[in-house]
Structure formats: structure tokens, C-alpha cells
N, C-alpha and C positions, 0 to 999 in steps of 0.2 A: 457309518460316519464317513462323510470324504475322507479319503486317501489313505483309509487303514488298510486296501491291499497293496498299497505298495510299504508296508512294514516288513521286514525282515524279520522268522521266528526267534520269538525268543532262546536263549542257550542254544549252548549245540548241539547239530546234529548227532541221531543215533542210528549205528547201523547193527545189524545181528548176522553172526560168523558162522555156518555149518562148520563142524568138527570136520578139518582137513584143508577150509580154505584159505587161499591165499591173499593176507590183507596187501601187502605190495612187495612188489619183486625187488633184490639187490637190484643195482645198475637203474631203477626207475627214476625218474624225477619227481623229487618231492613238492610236497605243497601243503600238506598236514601231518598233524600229530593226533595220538590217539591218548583218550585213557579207559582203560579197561572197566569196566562198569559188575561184567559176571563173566565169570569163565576163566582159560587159561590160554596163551599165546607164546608159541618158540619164535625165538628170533636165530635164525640161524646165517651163516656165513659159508659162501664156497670159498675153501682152498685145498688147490692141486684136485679139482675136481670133486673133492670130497663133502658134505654136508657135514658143518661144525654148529654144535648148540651153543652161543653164548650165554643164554639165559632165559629164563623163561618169567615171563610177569605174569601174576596175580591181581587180580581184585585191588583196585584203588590204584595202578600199577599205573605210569605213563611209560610209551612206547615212542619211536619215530619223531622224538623231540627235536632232534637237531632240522627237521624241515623247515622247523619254526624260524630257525636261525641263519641257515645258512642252504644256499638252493644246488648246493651239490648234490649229485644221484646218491638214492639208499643207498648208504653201507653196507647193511642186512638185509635179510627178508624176513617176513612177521608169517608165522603160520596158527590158526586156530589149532589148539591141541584136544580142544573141548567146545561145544557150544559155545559163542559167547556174543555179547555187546559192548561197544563201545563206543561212548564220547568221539566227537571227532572235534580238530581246531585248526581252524584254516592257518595259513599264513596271513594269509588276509585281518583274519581276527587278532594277531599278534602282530600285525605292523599298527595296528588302531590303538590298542590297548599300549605299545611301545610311542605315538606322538607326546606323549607328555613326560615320558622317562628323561634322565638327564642324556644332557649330547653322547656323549663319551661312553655311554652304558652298551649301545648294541654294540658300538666297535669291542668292548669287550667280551661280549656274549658270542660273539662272532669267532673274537680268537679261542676262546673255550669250548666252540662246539671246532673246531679244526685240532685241538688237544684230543676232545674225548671220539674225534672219527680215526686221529694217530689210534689213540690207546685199544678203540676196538680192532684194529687192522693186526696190532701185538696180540692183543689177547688170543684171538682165530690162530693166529699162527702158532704160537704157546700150547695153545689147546690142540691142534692139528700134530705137533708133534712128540708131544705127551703122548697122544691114542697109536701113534708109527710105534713110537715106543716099547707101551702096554702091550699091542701086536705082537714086536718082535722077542720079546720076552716070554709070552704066551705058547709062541709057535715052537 
């Protein structure tokens, strides 16, 4: 039929992770968000040069959500901890589906993803010196 290649696939893209790779770097510029389909993915955080786990997602799990919202560099970085695939969602995809939201809605999603990049920068740190801690207790 005319002009069905220029249709865009339907849903989103899927990509598959060898165990160890890196889906994107801290400091990167974002652009999407993932959700995890199968497998396992660390999100981890440098402080004071040290690699901090904030969490790890599972299966049905979204990842890298604040891309969606706000185009400041990763916070974290996402590493496959186990094979896996994941959903990807553009920004693009989320400015589209966001034209018919109320005005006022991204400004608010906006100031909540600038909260939740606060509240992980605490957590890293929290966590970073709980483990000094554990250390020097240890030793």
C-alpha cells in the first residue's frame, strides 16, 4: 500500500543486554527510559570514587525515567547484572503522549523528577557512608 514505509513500528523498541553491559553511563545525556522486560539491571552511583548500588530492578521494573522528564545528565548508571531485554521509550514518545495532558501537568512532573534526582544524590551518599562505616567497624 502507498506510504506504509513511512509508518513508524509499532510499540517500542527492544534491545537485549549481555550480563555486564552498560545500558548508560552517569554524567550521559539522556533521551529514554527503559522498562525491563527479563533479567536484572544495577543502577549504580560514583561517590568519592567508589561504586554505590542504589537498587536493582527486576522484571516489569522501569528504569532511567526521569529522561523522560527532564534532560539533565544521568544520575546513575544502569548495568545488566544478568541477561536481559528491555522496552525502550523515547523522550520523543513522551512529549507526544504528554500534548494532550493538562498545561500545568509537565511543570509538575518536572519539579518531581528535580526531587527524586535530590533524593537519589542523598541516598548514594547515605549509602556511601554506612559502607565507610561497616569498614571501619570491621577492620
Amino acid at each position: 500500500m502507498a506510504g506504509d514505509s513511512d509508518k513508524k513500528p509499532v510499540g517500542p523498541e527492544r534491545i537485549s543486554f549481555a550480563k555486564g553491559a552498560s545500558i548508560f553511563k552517569e554524567g550521559e545525556q539522556a533521551d529514554a527510559s527503559y522498562i525491563l522486560e527479563c533479567g536484572q539491571i544495577g543502577i549504580f552511583k560514583m561517590v568519592s570514587g567508589k561504586r554505590i548500588l542504589l537498587g536493582t530492578i527486576r522484571p516489569r521494573g522501569i528504569f532511567g525515567e526521569l529522561a523522560l522528564l527532564d534532560p539533565s545528565p544521568r544520575m546513575a548508571a544502569a548495568v545488566a547484572l544478568e541477561e536481559s531485554v528491555c522496552a525502550v521509550i523515547t523522550r520523543e514518545a513522551m512529549e507526544q503522549m504528554l500534548e494532550s495532558a493538562p498545561p500545568g501537568l509537565l511543570v509538575l512532573m518536572r519539579s518531581m523528577a528535580q526531587t527524586l534526582r535530590a533524593a537519589g544524590d542523598d541516598l548514594a551518599d547515605a549509602r556511601f557512608q554506612l559502607q565507610e562505616m561497616e569498614r571501619a567497624a570491621a577492620g
